[in-house]
Steps between C-alpha positions, in 0.01 A plus 500: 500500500227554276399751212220625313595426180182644289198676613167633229204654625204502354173796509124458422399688220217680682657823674322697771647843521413765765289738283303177409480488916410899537214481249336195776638672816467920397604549907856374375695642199769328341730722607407400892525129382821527315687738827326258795636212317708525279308293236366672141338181343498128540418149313169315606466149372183418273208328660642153306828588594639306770852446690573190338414735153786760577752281627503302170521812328830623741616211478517391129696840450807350738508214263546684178855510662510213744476091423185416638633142528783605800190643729468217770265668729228758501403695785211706485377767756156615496181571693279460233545163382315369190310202722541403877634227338680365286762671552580813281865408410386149351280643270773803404783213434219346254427790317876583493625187402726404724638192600302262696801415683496846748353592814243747480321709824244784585563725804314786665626810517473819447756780521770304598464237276789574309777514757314172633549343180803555466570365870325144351702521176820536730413173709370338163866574368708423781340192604533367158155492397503740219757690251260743299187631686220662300372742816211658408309782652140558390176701659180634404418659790276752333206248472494524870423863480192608497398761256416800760848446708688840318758413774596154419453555146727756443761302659498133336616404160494102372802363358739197445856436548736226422822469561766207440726437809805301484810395706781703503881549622562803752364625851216275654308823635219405784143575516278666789139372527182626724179400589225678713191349420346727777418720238348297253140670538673825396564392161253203377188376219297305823274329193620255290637192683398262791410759741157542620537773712469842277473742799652791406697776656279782542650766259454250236336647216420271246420090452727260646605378159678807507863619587451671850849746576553674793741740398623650772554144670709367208685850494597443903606120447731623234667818626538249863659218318670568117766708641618277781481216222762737292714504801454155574596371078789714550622340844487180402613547146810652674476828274394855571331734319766607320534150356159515340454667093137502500249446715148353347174464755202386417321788335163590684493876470745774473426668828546135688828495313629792528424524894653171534796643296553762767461322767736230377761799423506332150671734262242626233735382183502157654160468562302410188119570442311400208090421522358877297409244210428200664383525856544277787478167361560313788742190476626664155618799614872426601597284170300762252712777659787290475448427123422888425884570662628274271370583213612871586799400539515588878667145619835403421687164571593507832226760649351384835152528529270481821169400446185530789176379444236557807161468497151310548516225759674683647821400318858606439805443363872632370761347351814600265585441170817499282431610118 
């Protein structure tokens, strides 16, 4: 078994909130914003401010209390790397200074990149590879978003997450992974990489630099797949419902959540929501909700905790976790 043994978080400076929204998009008052989506404000990196930026900062507050010198691996998710290469976990074990003696890797995902993680971390751990895993979680998706997209924007926050993850005595509980890259055109930045083909669907709006969404697309995929993936953790964890303390998804928007809630037959005091001061930032969501229990006291030793990330690819995944 494995646990997370520390997890920071860490916010740009810069907040968009949704009166700053209504006074660019009069059609929609905050009050709309704030119902449709359960989101009041949220933290939009600088123009200099990159992933690699924000995961330093997350990351240097985990080892205030942790001995930098027992981290033998770093894992970092993001989609916005700092180059196409080198690789962004290099540089961040440089400017950390780390050891020179630990593996370091980028991978891409988005908002199940935390459950993913902690899928590698698990094989890192039990084949030997690694004892303490520095999994970080790191996106800036808002520089995707272009400036006239009142949808997207009121939606996406940027923001870091690190958390220390570490072998542990007790129940080895199994993971549940999904891939249907069928949908990949109904989340996606076409501009940017090796593709030369920027054809765009035709309700596109903007450049393809920018984030295209199709809502209601991303909406289907997850009310057809997140709650079979509950039933499916469960199954295989050999637990019910019953068995679970809290349940933690990846936060996108309230009414996603709390539909998926319903549908999942999820009790409401179990199910936790947290994203009014944040927004959906992506790959961070699950561990920043995860910190903000903690530090409200909301997990106890011994709480089980099922965590479902879903999103752009399109991915998926679930697993549970012991405090």
């Amino acid at each position: 078994m494995m646990k997370i043994s520390k997890i920071e978080y860490y916010l740009p400076q810069q907040v968009l909130t949704n009166e700053d929204l209504e006074k660019q998009f009069p059609e929609w008052s905050s009050e709309r914003i704030q119902e449709k989506v359960g989101i009041s404000q949220r933290h939009i990196s600088s123009d200099s401010e990159t992933v690699l930026d924000m995961a330093v900062q997350s990351s240097e507050k985990i080892f205030e209390n942790y001995d930098r010198n027992k981290v033998d691996f770093i894992l970092f998710c993001t989609q916005s790397p700092e180059y196409f290469l080198p690789t962004t976990a290099c540089i961040l074990q440089d400017r950390l200074g780390l050891r020179k003696n630990i593996g370091a890797i980028d991978f891409n995902l988005g908002c199940s990149g935390f459950v993913y993680g902690l899928a590698f971390a698990k094989g890192l751990i039990a084949a030997g590879i690694a004892k303490s895993i520095l999994l970080v979680t790191s996106e800036t998706y808002t520089k995707h978003i272009h400036p006239d997209d009142k949808g997207n924007r009121s939606i996406f926050g940027d923001a870091s997450a690190s958390a220390i993850i570490e072998k542990a005595e007790g129940n080895d509980y199994q993971f549940c992974l999904g891939t249907d890259g069928s949908g990949a055109e109904n989340l996606m930045v076409k501009k940017g990489a090796f593709k030369k083909d920027f054809e765009l669907n035709s309700e596109h709006e903007f450049g393809p630099e920018n984030i295209y969404m199709n809502g209601p697309e991303i909406f289907n995929f997850t009310i057809e797949n997140i709650p079979g993936l509950v039933k499916e953790t469960l199954e295989v964890n050999g637990m019910t419902m019953d068995d679970i303390d809290h349940f933690v998804f990846h936060q996108a928007n309230s009414f996603m959540l709390n539909y998926l809630r319903k549908k999942t037959k999820i009790p409401a005091e179990k199910f936790y929501i947290d994203m009014e001061k944040t927004g959906n930032t992506v790959s961070a969501t699950i561990p920043i909700a995860l910190k903000n229990m903690m530090d409200k006291g909301m997990l106890k030793e011994g709480d089980k905790v099922l965590m479902a990330g879903f999103g752009v690819g399109y991915s998926w995944g679930a697993t549970i976790m012991e405090i």
